[in-house]
C-alpha positions in Angstrom: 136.4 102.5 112.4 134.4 105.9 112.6 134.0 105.6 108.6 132.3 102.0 109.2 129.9 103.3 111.7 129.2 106.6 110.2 128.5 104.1 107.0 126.5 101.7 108.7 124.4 105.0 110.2 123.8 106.3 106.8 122.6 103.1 105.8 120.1 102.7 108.8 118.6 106.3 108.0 118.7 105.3 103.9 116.7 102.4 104.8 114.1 104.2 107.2 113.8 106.7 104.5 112.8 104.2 101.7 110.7 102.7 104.6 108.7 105.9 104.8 108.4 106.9 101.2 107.0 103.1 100.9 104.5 104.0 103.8 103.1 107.6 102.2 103.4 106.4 98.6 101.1 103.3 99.8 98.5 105.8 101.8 98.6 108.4 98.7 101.1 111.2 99.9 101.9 111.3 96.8 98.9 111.4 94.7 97.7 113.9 92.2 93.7 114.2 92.3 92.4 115.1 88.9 89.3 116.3 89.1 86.4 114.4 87.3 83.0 115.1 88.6 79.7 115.0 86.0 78.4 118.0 85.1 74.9 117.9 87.0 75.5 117.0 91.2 72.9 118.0 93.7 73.8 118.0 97.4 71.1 116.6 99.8 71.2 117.6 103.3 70.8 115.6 105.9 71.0 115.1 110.0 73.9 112.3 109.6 75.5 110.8 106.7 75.0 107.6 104.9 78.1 105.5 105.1 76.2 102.8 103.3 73.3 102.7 100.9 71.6 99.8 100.0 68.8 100.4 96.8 65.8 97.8 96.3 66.1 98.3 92.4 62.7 96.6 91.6 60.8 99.4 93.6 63.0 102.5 93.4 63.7 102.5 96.6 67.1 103.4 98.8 67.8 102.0 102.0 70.0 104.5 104.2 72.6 103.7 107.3 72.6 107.0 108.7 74.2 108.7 111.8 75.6 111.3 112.2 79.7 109.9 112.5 80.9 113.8 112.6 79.8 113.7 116.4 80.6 109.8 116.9 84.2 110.7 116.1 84.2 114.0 118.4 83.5 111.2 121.3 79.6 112.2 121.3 77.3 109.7 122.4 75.0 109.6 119.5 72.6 107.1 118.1 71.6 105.7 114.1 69.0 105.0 112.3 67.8 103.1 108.8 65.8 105.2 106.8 64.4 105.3 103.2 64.6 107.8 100.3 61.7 106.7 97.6 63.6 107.7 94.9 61.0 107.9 92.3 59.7 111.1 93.9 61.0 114.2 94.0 62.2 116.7 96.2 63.7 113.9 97.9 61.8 112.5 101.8 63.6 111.0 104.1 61.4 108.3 106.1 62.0 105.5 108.7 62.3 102.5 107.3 62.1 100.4 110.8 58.8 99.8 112.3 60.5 100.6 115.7 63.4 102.4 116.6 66.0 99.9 118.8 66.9 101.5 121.7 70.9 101.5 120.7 71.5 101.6 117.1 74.8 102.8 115.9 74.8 101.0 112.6 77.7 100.5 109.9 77.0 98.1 106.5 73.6 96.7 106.1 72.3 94.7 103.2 68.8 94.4 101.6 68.4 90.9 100.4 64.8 89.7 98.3 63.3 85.9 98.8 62.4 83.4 96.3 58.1 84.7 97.2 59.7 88.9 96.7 59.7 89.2 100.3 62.4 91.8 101.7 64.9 91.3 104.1 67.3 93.7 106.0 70.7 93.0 108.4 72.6 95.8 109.7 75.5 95.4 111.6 75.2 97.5 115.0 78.6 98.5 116.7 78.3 98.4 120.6 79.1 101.7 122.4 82.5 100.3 123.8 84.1 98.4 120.7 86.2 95.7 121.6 84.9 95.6 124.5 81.3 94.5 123.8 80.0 92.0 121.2 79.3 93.4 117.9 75.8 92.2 116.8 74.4 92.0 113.4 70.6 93.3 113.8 68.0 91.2 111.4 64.7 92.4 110.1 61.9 91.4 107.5 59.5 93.0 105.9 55.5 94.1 107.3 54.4 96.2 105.0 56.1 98.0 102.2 59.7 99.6 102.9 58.9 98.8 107.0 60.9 96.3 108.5 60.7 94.8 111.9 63.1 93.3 113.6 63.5 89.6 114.4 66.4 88.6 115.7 70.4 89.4 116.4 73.4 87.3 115.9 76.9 88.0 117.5 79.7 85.7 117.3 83.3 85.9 118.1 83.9 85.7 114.6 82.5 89.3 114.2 85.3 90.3 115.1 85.7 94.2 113.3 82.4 93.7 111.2 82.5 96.8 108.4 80.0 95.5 106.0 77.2 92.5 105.5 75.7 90.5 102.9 72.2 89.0 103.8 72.0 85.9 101.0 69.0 84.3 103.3 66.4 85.9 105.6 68.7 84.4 108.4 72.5 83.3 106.2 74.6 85.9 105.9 78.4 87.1 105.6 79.9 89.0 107.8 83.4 91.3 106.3 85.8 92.2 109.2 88.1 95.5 108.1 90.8 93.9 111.4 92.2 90.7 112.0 95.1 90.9 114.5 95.4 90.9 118.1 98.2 93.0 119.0 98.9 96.5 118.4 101.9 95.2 116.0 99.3 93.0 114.1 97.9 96.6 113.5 100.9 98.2 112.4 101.2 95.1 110.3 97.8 95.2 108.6 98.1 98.8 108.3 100.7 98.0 106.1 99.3 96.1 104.3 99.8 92.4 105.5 96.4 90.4 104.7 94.9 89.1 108.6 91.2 89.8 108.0 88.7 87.7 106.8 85.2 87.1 105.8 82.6 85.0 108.1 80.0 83.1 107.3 76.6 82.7 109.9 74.5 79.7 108.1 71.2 80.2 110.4 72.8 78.2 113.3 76.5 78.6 113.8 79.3 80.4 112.4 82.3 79.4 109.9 85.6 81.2 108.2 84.3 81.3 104.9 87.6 83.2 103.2 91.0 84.7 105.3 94.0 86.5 104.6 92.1 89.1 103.7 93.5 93.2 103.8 91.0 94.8 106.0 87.4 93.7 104.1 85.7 97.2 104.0 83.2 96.2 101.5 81.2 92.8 100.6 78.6 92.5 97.7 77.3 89.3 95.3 76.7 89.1 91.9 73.0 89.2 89.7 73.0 85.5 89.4 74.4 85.0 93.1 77.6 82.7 92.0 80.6 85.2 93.1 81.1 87.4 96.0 83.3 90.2 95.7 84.7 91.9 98.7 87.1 94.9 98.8 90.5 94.5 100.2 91.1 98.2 101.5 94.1 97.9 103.0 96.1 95.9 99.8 94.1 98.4 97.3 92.3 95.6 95.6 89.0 93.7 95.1 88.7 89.8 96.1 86.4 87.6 93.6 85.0 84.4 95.2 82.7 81.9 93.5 80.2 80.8 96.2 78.9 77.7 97.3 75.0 78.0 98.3 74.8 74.6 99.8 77.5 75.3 102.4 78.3 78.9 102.1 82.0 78.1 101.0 83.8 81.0 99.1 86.6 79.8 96.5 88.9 82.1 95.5 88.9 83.3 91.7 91.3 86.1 91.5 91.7 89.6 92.4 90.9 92.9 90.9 93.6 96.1 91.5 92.4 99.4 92.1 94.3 102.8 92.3 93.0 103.5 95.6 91.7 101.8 98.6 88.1 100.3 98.3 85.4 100.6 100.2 81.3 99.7 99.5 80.4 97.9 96.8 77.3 98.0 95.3 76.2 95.7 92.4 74.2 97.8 89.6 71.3 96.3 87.1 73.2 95.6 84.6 75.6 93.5 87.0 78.7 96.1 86.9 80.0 96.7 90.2 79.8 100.4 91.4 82.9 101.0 94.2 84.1 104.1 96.4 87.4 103.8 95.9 89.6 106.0 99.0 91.9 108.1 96.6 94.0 108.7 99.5 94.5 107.2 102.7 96.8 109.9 104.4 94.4 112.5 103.5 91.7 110.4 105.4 93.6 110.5 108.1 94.0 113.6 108.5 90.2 114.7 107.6 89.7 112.6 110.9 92.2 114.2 113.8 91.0 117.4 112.6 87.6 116.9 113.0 88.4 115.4 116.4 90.0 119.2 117.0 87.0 120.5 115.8 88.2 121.5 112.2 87.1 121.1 108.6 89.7 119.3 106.6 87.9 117.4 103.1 89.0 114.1 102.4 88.7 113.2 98.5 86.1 111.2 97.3 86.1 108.6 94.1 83.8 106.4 92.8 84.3 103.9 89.9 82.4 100.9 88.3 83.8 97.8 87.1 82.5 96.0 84.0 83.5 92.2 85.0 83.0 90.0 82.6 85.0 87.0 84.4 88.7 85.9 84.9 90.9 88.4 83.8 88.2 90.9 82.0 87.6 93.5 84.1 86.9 97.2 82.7 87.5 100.1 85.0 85.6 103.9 84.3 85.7 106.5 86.6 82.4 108.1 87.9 83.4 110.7 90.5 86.8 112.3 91.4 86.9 115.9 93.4 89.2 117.0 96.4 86.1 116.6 98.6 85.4 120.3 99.0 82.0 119.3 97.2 81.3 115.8 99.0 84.1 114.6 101.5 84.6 111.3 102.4 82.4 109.3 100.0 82.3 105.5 101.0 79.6 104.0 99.1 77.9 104.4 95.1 75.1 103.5 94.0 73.3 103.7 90.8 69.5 104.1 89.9 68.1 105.3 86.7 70.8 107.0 85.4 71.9 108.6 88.2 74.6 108.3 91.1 74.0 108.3 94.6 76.5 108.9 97.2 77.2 108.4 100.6 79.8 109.2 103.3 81.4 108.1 105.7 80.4 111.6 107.9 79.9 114.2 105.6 76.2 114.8 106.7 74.9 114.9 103.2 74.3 112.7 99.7 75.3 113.8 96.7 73.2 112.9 93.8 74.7 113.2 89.7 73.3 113.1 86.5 75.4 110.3 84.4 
């Protein structure tokens, strides 16, 4: 009888062991970081960090979500801004790119998005100071004069329910990516491991729809040069959704999926059409970057970037841009690329670090 039990107890602890190697293996425990940075990187300071960048490609210009997270995540009451970076000139400026400050601005993803007549367009989603607790509003602005916005208008929905990124497709249509889905604290623990219960909503100018689910935590949300697939990063499942879109109704239809080694975050869609994506190397080390700067300690996070060549079902080409154990730049969550050259934010390193490609 005491073999049985003692049998049935080593069993238990074999399986909560497997249990936990699954759990670190998934969040990068194990994960050897190769270094792979370009040879040329310059480090530009600034008051907050970027944890998205949006670049109007036809004028050089880069569109900046900035605030400084560091203190955000200490429990500081802080506020954001958008600013601009004209990237054709150099040493690099750092101006406003709202007409008007809002009076509470703490904003995440935003998305630049250019009408049929070349007129500019901006939405930024803006967290409230207690999150789910307060609606969480997606701020919309056009264009006065060049790189200026004002703001016209804010959307919130149920629906926005953990907004992490935005794509504007219409001055006023846009899709909203939410990074949580459940609503318990064992829906957590089961999206944290991985179990897809987020999804992507859809705000048509009037009312809002469910436009994709069963999702992993949608970190990331971008559309292609000719505007017929969306592709949205699955951070918690380590993968990249690919949707062809309807523009009539704002319908996404699944294609297939794209798998990363690592976790997703921004994407940003290049000239050429390639996609250019922070990918998380490793979760667990994330983690731990944040309770230590919650103690008031420095502890780098590594940062990756990659860019996918897809070509369409099946044909997808992966290259590495950026690799380092984040003692250089910690905590990249967003790529872009302009002439040659990478851009890259964070989520609160209070810096961007520009390479030579």
């Amino acid at each position: 009888m005491l073999k049985k039990i003692l049998k049935i107890i080593l069993i238990i602890f074999a399986i909560i062991a497997l249990f936990l190697l699954m759990i670190l293996s998934r969040m990068g425990a194990f994960k050897t970081i190769v270094v792979n940075t370009p040879e040329t990187c310059e480090s530009f300071p600034m008051s907050g960090s970027a944890e998205d960048i949006e670049i109007d490609y036809q004028r050089g210009l880069a569109y900046l979500s900035l605030q400084d997270r560091s203190s955000l995540i200490r429990g500081e009451k802080v506020q954001g801004s958008i600013v601009k970076i004209d990237l054709k000139k150099t040493p690099f400026k750092i101006t406003p790119a709202l007409t008007q400050q809002p009076d509470h601005l703490r904003p995440h993803g935003i998305s630049l998005h250019i009408d049929a007549k070349g007129k500019r367009h901006l939405a930024v989603i803006n967290h409230p100071q207690t999150r789910g607790e307060e609606p969480e509003n997606i701020d919309l602005f056009s264009e006065t004069r060049l790189g200026l916005f004002k703001y016209t208008a804010t959307v919130s929905d149920p629906l926005f329910k953990s907004p992490n990124d935005v794509l504007l497709v219409a001055p006023k249509k846009f899709y909203v990516g939410n990074d949580k889905g459940g609503e318990t604290g064992w829906d957590s623990v089961q999206e944290n491991l991985g179990r897809p219960m987020a999804n992507i909503a859809y705000f048509d100018g009037n009312s809002t729809t469910v436009a994709a689910q069963n999702l992993s935590q949608v970190s990331g949300i971008n559309i292609s040069r000719d505007k017929r697939l969306v592709f949205a990063s699955e951070t918690g499942a380590k993968r990249i959704a690919v949707f062809k879109r309807n523009p009539e109704n704002g319908e996404l239809k699944f294609v297939e999926r794209i798998k990363l080694n690592g976790s997703p975050d921004n994407i940003n869609v290049s000239e050429d059409g390639s996609l250019v994506v922070a990918n998380i190397p490793k979760i667990l080390a994330l983690i731990q970057h944040f309770v230590a700067l919650q103690k008031g300690e420095i502890k780098p996070s590594p940062s990756q970037v990659v860019r996918i060549n897809y070509q369409g079902l099946g044909d997808s080409k992966i290259d590495e841009l950026f690799m380092s154990e984040g003692d250089d730049f910690s905590t990249a969550s967003v790529g872009a690329i302009w002439n040659g050259r990478l851009f890259m934010g964070s989520i609160d390193d209070n810096k961007m670090l520009v390479c030579d490609l």
